[in-house]
C-alpha positions in Angstrom: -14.4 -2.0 -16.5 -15.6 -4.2 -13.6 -13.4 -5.6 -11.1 -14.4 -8.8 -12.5 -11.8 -7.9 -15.7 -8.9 -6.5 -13.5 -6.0 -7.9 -13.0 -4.4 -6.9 -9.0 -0.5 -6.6 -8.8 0.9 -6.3 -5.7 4.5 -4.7 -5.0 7.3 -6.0 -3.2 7.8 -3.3 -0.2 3.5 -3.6 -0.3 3.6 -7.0 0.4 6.1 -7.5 2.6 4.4 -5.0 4.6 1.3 -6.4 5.3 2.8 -9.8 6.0 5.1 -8.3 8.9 2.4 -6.5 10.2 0.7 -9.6 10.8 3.4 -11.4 12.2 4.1 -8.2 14.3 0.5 -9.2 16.3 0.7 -13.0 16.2 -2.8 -13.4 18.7 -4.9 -10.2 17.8 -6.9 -9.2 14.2 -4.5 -6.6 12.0 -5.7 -4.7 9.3 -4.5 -1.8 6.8 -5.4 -0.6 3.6 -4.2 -0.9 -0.1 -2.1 2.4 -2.0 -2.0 2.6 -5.7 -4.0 3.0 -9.2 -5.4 1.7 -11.9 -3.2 1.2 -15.2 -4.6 -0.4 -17.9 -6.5 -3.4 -17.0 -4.5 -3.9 -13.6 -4.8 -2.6 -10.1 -1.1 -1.9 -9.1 -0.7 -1.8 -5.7 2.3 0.0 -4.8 2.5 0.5 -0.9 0.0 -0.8 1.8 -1.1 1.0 5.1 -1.2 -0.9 8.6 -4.3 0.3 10.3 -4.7 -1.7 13.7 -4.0 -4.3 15.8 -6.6 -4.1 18.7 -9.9 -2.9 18.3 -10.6 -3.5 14.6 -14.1 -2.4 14.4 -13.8 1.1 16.5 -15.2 3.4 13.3 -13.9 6.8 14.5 -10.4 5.6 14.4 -11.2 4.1 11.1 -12.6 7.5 9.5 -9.8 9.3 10.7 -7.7 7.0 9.6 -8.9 7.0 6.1 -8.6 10.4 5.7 -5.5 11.0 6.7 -4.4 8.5 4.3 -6.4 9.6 1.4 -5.2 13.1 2.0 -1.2 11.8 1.8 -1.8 9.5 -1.6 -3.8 12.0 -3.2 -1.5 14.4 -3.5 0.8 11.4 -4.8 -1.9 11.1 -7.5 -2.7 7.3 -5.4 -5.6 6.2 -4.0 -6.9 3.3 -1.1 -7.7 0.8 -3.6 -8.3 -1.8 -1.0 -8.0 -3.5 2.1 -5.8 -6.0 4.4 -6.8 -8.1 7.0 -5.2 -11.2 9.0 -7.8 -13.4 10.7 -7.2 -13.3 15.1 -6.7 -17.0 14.8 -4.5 -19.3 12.7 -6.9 -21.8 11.9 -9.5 -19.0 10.7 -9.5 -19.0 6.8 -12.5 -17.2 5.9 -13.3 -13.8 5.1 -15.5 -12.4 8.0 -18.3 -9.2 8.3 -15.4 -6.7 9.7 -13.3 -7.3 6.8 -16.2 -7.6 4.8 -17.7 -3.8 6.1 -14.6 -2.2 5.5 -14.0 -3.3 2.3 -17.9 -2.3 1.7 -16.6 1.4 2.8 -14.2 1.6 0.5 -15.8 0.2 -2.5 -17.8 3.5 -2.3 -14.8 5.6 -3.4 -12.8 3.0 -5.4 -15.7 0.4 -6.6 -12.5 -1.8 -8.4 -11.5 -2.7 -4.5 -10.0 -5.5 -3.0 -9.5 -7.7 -0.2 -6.4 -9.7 0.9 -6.8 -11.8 3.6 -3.5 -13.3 5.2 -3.3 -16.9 4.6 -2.0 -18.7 7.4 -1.4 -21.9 5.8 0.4 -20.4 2.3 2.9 -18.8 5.2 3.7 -21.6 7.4 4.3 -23.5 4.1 6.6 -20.7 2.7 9.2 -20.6 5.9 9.7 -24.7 4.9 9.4 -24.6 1.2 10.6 -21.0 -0.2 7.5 -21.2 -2.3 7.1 -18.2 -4.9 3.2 -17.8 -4.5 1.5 -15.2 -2.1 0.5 -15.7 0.8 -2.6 -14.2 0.5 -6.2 -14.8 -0.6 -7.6 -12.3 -3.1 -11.2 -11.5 -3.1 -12.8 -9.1 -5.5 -17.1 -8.1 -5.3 -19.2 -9.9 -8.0 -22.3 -8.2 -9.7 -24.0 -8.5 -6.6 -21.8 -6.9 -4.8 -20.8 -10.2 -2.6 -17.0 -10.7 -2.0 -15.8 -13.5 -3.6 -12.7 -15.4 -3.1 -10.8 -15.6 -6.5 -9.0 -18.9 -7.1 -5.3 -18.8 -7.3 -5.3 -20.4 -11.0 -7.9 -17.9 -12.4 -5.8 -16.6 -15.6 -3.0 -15.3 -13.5 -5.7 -12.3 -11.8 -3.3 -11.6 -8.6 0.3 -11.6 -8.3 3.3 -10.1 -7.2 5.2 -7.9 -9.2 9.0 -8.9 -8.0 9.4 -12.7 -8.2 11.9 -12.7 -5.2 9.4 -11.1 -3.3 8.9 -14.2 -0.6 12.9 -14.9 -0.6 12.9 -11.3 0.6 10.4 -11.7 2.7 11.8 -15.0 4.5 15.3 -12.7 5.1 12.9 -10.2 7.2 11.0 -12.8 9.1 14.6 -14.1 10.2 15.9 -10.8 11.1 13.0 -10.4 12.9 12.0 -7.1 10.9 8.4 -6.9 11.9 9.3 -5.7 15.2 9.8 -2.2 13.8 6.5 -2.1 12.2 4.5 1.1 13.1 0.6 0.8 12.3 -2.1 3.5 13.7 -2.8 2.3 17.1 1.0 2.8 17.5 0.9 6.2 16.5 -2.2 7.2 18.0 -0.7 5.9 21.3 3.0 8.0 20.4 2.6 10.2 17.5 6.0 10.4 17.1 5.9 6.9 15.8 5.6 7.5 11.7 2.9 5.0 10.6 4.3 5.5 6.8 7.2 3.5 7.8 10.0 5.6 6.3 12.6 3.9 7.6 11.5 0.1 6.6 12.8 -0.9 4.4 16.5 0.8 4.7 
């Protein structure tokens, strides 16, 4: 079955994640990767990885990176079924050739990969309306193996598995949650710091 048949489910604690990630690093690029399987005719993703927040394209950091995090899932019987990535700028809605490259890279090991890309817009609207949508783009790779942006009203193809995922969401933007977000760079500068985020979501 080609990604073009999937269906992508994102969970709660996943998304939430990757959103305060992103709001952890207003200015900069953030990235991280996508943890889960395939069930059926859907891509469940169950818990998302923040990678970096400074020098996206460095590849070593990257590979190791990777690694370590197909090494952890595996032996959950998971897998990095895509990536995550939040433009540098607000105003900067489309997919670039970073985000692009990495998701290439991972398309090697798990060809059913995606991409969400933070949508700046679908968030500033959700702090005023308390909308129930993501706030995310979903791109999937065509036939050719170009990413393409799925539209938001194509038969239902992405959503989010809890409905009061963005209400929950709103409560840790207010609380200021992302501060306690640990990514790679953090731990590579203090390996103390946990980049699964154990304590999150406590």
């Amino acid at each position: 079955m080609g990604s073009n048949d999937l269906k992508y489910e994102v969970s709660q604690n996943a998304y939430i994640k990757l959103v305060l990630h992103s709001l952890k690093h207003p200015t900069s690029a953030v990235n991280g990767v996508l943890i889960g399987r395939i069930s059926n005719d859907t891509v469940e993703i169950t818990d998302t990885v923040p990678l970096f927040h400074s020098q996206i394209p460095l590849l070593p950091q990257l590979e190791i990176s990777l690694i370590l995090i197909e090494e952890y899932f595996s032996a959950k019987g998971l897998n990095i079924v895509g990536y995550f990535h939040a433009n540098e700028r607000s105003d900067e809605f489309e997919l670039g050739g970073v985000a692009k490259n990495i998701g290439d890279h991972i398309s090697r090991y798990f060809p059913q990969a995606a991409i969400l890309l933070l949508d700046n817009k679908k968030l500033e609207a959700l702090k005023k309306s308390k909308g129930s949508g993501a706030v995310t783009q979903l791109y999937v790779r065509d036939a050719s193996k170009n990413w393409k942006l799925v539209p938001s009203d194509a038969n239902n193809r992405f959503s989010l598995k809890e409905p009061s995922a963005n209400l929950i969401l709103l409560d840790y933007i207010s609380s200021e949650k992302y501060r306690d977000i640990v990514d790679f760079d953090d731990h590579l500068d203090d390996i103390s710091k946990d980049w699964l985020n154990p304590g999150l979501f406590n």
